[in-house]
SETORDO-33418 format. One record per residue (C-alpha): residue in one letter; chain; x, y, z. Coordinates in nm, 3 decimals, always signed. Layout:
residues N
+------+-------+---------+---------+---------+
! rest ! kette !       X !       Y !       Z !
+------+-------+---------+---------+---------+
!    A !     A !       X !       Y !       Z !
...
+------+-------+---------+---------+---------+
end
This chain:
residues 158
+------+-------+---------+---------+---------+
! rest ! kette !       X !       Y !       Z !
+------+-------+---------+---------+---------+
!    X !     A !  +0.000 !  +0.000 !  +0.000 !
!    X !     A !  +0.133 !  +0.303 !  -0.099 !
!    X !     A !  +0.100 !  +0.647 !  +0.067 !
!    X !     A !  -0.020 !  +0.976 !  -0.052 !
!    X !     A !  +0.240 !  +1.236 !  +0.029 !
!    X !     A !  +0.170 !  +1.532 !  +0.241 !
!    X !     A !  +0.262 !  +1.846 !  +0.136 !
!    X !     A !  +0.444 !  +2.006 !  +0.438 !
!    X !     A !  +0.309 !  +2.372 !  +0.555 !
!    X !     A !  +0.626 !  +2.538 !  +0.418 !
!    X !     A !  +0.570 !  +2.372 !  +0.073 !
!    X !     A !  +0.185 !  +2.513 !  +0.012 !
!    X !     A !  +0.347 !  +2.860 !  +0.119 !
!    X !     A !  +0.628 !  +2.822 !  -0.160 !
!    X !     A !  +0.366 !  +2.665 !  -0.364 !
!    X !     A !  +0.087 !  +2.961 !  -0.319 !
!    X !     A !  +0.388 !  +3.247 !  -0.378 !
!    X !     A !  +0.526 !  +3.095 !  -0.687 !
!    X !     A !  +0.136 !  +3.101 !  -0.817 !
!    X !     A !  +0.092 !  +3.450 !  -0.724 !
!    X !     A !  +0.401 !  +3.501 !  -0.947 !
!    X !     A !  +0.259 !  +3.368 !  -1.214 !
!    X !     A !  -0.056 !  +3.503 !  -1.180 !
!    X !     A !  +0.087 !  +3.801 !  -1.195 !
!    X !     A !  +0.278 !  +3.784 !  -1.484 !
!    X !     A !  +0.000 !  +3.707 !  -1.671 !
!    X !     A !  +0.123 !  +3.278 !  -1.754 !
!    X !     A !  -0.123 !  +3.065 !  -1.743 !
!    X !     A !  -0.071 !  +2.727 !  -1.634 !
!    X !     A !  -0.314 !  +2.464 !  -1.796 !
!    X !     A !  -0.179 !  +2.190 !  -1.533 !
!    X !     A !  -0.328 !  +2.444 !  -1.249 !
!    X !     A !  -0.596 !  +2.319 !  -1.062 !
!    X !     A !  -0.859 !  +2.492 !  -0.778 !
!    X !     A !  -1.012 !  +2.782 !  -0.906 !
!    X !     A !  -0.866 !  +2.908 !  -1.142 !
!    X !     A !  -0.893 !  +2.564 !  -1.384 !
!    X !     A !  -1.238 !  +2.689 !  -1.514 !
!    X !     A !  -1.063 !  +2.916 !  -1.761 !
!    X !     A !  -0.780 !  +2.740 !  -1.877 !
!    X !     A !  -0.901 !  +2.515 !  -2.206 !
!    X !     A !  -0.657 !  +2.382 !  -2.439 !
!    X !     A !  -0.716 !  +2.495 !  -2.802 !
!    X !     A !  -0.562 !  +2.619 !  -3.076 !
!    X !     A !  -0.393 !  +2.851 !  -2.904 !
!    X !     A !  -0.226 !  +2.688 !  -2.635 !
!    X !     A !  +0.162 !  +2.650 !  -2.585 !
!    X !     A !  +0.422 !  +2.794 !  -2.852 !
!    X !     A !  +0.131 !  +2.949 !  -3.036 !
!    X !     A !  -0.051 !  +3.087 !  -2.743 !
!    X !     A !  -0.082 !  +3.412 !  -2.916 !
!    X !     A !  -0.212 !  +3.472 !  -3.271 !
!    X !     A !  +0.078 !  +3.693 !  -3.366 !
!    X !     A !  +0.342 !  +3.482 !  -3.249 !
!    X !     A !  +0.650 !  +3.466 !  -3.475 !
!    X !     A !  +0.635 !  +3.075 !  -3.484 !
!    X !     A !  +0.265 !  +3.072 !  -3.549 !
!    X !     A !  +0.305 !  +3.349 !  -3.823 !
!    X !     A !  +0.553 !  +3.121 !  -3.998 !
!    X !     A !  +0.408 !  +2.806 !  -3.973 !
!    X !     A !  +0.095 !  +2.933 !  -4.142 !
!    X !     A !  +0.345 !  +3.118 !  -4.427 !
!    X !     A !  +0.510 !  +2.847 !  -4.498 !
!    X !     A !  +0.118 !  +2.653 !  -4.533 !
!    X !     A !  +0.032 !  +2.900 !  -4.758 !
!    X !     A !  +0.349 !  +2.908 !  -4.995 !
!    X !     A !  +0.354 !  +2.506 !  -5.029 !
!    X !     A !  -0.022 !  +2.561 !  -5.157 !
!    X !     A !  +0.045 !  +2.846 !  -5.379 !
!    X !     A !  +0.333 !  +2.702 !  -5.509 !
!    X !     A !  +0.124 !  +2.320 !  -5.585 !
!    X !     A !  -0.177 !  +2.561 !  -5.776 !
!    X !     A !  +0.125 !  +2.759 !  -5.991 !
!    X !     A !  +0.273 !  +2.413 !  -6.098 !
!    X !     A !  -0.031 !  +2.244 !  -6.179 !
!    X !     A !  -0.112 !  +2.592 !  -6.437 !
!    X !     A !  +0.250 !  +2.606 !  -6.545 !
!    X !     A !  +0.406 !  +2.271 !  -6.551 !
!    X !     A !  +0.304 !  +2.147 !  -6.935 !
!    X !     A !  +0.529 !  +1.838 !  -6.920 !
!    X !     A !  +0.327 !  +1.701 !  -6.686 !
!    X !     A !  +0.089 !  +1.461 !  -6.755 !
!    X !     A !  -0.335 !  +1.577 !  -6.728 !
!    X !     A !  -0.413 !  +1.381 !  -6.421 !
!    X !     A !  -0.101 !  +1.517 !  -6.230 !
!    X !     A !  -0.188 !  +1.891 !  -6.329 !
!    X !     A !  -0.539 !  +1.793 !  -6.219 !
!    X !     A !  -0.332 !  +1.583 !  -5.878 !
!    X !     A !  -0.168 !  +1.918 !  -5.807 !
!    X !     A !  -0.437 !  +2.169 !  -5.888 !
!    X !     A !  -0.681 !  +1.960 !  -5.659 !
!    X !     A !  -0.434 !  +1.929 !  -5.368 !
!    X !     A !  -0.314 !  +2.307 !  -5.437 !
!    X !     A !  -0.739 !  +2.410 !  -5.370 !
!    X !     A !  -0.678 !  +2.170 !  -5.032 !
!    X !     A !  -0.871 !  +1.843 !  -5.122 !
!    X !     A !  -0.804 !  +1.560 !  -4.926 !
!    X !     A !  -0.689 !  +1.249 !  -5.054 !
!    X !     A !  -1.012 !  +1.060 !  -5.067 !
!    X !     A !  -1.172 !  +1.379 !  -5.215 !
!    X !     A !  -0.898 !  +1.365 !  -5.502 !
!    X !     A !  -0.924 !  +0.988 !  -5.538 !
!    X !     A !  -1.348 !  +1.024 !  -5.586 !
!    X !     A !  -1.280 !  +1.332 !  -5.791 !
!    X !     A !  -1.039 !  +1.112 !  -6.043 !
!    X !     A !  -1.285 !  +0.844 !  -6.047 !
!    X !     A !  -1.603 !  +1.025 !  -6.155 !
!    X !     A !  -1.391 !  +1.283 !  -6.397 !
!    X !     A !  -1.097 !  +1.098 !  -6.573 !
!    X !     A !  -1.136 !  +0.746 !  -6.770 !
!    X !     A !  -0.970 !  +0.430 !  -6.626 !
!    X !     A !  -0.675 !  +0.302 !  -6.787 !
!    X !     A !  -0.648 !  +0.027 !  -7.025 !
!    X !     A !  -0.526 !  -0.326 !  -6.860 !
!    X !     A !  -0.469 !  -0.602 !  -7.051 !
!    X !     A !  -0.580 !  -0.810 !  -6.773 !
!    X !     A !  -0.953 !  -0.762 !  -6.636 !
!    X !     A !  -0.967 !  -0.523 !  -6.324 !
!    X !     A !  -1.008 !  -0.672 !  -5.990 !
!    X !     A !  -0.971 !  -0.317 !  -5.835 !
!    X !     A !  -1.102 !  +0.050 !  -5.848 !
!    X !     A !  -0.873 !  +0.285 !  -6.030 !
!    X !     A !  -0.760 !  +0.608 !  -5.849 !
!    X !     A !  -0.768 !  +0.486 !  -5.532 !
!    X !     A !  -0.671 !  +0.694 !  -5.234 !
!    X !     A !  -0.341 !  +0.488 !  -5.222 !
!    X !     A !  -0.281 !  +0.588 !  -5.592 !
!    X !     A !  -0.338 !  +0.941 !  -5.521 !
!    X !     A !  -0.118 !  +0.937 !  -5.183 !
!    X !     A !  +0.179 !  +0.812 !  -5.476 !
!    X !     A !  +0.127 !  +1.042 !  -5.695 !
!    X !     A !  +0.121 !  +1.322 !  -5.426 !
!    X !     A !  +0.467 !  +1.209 !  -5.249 !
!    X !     A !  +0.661 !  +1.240 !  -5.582 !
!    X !     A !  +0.491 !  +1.554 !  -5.641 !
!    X !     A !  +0.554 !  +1.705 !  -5.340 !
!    X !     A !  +0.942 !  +1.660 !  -5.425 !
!    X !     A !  +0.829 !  +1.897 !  -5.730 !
!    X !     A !  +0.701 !  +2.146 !  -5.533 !
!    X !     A !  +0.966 !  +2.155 !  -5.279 !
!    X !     A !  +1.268 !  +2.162 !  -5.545 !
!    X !     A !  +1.028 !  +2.471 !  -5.672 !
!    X !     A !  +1.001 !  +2.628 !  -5.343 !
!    X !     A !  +1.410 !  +2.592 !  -5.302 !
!    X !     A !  +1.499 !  +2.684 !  -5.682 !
!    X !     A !  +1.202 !  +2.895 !  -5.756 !
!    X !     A !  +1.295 !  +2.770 !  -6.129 !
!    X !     A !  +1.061 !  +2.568 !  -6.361 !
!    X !     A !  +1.324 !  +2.462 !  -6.561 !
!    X !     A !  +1.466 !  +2.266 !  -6.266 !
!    X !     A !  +1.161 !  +2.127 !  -6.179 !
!    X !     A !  +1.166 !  +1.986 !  -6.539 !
!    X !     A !  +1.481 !  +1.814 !  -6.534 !
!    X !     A !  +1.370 !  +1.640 !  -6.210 !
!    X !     A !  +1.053 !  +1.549 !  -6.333 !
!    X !     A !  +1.280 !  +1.415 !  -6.633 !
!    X !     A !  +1.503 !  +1.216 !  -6.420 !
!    X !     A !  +1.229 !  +1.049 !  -6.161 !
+------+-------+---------+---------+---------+
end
């Protein structure tokens, strides 16, 4: 049987100072219990990117919106591309999910010839989740080079 520890007298005055230092400072601590729990939730918000104007947060959600912008430009301006990974990139550019691609392809673009008869639907999310990781290395050698022509000679050489 194990005890529960008693917190000594001096310890809950330590304790109740080092709160009223924070409380003061204007930290709050979402580990806090008593009174004060009420109106600390965890959201969006909480930790590094407490604060909507935080460096980090203002960043992360630059760096969101480049990798997006730059997967709409390539899917407009990439011609040696082939149509359904324009369509791939212009679809994930516009924030479509993988399944939403995937059902998109299948209702939109005919299925490819096989010689053998198909056992399986064509596009399927795992198809699209392919197509997307070697794509992604196009958008990223973009973001780095900012040059089409590179992102052509990769495409070449994958």
């Amino acid at each position: 049987m194990s005890k529960k520890k008693q917190k000594t007298p001096s310890f809950k005055k330590l304790q109740k100072a080092w709160y009223k230092i924070l409380d003061e400072s204007g930290f709050d601590d979402i580990e806090r219990s008593g009174k004060n729990r009420d109106q600390f939730t965890i959201d969006e918000y909480s930790g590094i990117l407490k604060r909507p104007t935080s460096v980090v947060r203002a960043k992360y959600n630059l760096f969101i919106e480049k990798y997006y912008n730059i997967a709409s430009f390539l899917s407009q301006n990439a011609t040696f591309l082939p149509k359904i990974d324009l369509k791939i990139l212009e679809l994930h550019g516009e924030g479509y999910t993988t399944q939403r691609i995937s059902d998109y392809l299948r209702e939109n673009f005919e299925y490819p010839l096989q010689k053998t008869p198909r056992k399986r639907k064509p596009y399927s999310i795992f198809f699209v989740h392919t197509k997307l990781k070697y794509l992604k290395l196009l958008i990223l050698i973009y973001a780095k080079t900012d040059c089409l022509r590179s992102v052509k000679i990769s495409w070449q050489s994958m």
